[in-house]
N, C-alpha and C positions, 0 to 999 in steps of 0.2 A: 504494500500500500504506500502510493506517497504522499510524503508529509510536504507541506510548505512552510515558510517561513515567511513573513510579513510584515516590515517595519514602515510604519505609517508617520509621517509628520513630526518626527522626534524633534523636540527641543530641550536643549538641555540648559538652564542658567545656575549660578553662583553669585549670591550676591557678594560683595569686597564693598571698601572703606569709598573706593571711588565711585561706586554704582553697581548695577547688574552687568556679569560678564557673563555670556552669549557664547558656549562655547561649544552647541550641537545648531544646528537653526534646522529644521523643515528637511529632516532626512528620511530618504525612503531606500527601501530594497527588500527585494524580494528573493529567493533562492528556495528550489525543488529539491529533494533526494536525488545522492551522488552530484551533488553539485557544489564546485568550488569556487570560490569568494575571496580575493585579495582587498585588503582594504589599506592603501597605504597614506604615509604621512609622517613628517617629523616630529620629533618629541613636544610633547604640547598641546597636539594639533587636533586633543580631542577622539583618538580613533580606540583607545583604551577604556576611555568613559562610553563610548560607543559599544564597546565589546561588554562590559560589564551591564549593559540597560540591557543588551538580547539574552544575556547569560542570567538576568532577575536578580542580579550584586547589587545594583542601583537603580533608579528609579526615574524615566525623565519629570523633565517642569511639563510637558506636554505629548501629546502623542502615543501611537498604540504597536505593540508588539505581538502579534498572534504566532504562534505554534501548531500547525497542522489545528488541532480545534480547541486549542486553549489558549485564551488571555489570559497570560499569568498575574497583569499588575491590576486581575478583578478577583484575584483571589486573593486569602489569610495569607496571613505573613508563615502560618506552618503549614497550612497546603504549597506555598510557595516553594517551601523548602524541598517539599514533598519531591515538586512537580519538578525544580531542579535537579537534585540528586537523582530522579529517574529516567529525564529525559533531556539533559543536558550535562555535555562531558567539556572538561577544561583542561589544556594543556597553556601554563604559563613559563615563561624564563628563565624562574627561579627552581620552577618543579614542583617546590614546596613538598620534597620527601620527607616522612619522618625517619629522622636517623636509628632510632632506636629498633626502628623494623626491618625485617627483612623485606626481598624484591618481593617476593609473593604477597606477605601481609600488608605494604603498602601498595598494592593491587588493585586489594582486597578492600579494601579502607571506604569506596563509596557504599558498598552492599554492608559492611560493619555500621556503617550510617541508617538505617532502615533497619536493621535487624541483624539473629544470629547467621551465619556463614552455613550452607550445607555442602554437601558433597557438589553439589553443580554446580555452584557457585568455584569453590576451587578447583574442578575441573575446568571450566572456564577462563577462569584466570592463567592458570598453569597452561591455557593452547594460546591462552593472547601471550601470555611471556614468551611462550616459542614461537609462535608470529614475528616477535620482535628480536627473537636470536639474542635470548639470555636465558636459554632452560635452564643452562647449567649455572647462572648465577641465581636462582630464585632464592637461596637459603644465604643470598651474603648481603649488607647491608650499604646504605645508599655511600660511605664514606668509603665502601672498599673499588664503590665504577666510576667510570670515568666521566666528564660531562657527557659526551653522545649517549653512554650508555644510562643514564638516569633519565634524558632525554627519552630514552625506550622506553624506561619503566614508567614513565609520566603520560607517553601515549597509552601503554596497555591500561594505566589505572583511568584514563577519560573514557574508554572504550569498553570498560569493564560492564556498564550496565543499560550496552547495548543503546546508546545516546539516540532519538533524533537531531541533533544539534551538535556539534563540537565544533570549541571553540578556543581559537590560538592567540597567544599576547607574543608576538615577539618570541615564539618560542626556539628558536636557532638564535638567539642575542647572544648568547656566550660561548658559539661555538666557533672553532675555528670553520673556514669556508668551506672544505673539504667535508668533514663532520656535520657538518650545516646542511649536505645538500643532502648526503645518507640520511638524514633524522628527517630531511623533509620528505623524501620519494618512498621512505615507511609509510610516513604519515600517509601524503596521497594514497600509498595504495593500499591501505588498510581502511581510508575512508569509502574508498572508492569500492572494494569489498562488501563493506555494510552497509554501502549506500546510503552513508549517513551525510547531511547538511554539514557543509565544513565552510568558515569563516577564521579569517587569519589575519591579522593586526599588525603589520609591519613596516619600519621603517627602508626596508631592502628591495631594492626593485627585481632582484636577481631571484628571491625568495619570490615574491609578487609573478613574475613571469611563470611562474609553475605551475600557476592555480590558472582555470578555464576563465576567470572573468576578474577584473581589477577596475578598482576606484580609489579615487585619493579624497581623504578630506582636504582642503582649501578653503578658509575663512567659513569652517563650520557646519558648510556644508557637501555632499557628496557628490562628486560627481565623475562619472566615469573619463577613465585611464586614456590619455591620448592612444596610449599604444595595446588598448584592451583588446583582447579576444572578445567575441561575441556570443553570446546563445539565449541574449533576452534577461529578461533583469528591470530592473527602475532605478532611476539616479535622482537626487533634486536638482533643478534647472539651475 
């Protein structure tokens, strides 16, 4: 079945000592299952706070985000939570592993959110880790792999509960280029796999160029990639 994604009219402000700063204005996009989404721009520029309003982290000043057939920001703050942890996966920069865990239990760590872990749950986990070519590291912990490789363990744990949504911050930012391009051509083809909605937050246009479709934020708001691929989509004017 496919899902869509839907962001309608986003605006985002902050107020500061000097006024209201405006720093999403009238953003739209839309994206289908198996379909990939650059979204670039420099530090600052808004594409972070962007990523965190589709993810249900933050919340705009205005405007609507639908999910295949839920509005998240009409639901409780713990159905929210619900609705994220099951149907929204994150792959950030930092990884944010827990060091004390090993690769499998920080996997495991979204479905530990929701409840006890059963046999199919770690079965699951343990094919996503061999997907990402660390079977044999499952039992060592995030201090003993390398960046690429927590990198790996960071896409298996977004991808753990089978996301409509996954969603990338700059997630090759600490990686050298070589390292950087391995961690992303996983990624694509493990989204591309589940045929999961993939969106990707980057400052890097070399990272950007990978993905089927790309836009830059530019004073707020989105608008498609001089040099985008095409297959359909919404930009703000």
């Amino acid at each position: 079945m496919t899902t869509q994604l839907e962001v309608a009219h986003l605006r985002k402000e902050f107020p500061t000592r000097a006024g209201t700063l405006t720093i999403l204005e009238d953003v739209n996009l839309t994206a289908s299952s198996g379909e990939s989404v650059a979204v670039l721009g420099p530090s600052g520029s808004g594409k972070s706070t962007l990523l965190h309003i589709m993810g249900t982290l933050d919340r705009p000043t205005s405007g609507t985000v639908r999910l295949g057939d839920v509005t998240p920001l009409e639901l409780s703050e713990k159905e929210t939570a619900q609705f994220r942890n099951r149907s929204i996966g994150f792959v950030f920069q930092e990884h944010y592993l827990l060091p004390e865990l090993s690769v499998l239990e920080n996997v495991l760590i979204p479905v530990l959110a929701s409840g006890p872990v059963d046999e199919s749950d770690r079965d699951r986990a343990l094919e996503l880790i061999e997907q990402v070519g660390l079977v044999e590291r499952a039992d060592h912990r995030p201090g003993e792999l390398s960046g690429g490789e927590r990198g790996r363990v960071a896409i298996a744990r977004a991808l753990i509960r089978q996301p409509q949504l996954l969603l990338a911050d700059e997630p090759t930012g600490n990686l050298d280029p070589r390292t950087a391009a391995t961690v992303m051509e996983l990624l694509l083809d493990l989204q591309s796999r589940f045929q999961t909605i993939l969106v990707v937050v980057t400052h890097s246009l070399a990272i950007a160029k990978l993905l089927q479709r790309r836009y830059e934020l530019i004073d707020g708001r989105l608008v498609e990639s001089s040099d985008a691929g095409g297959n359909g989509g919404t930009s703000s004017p």
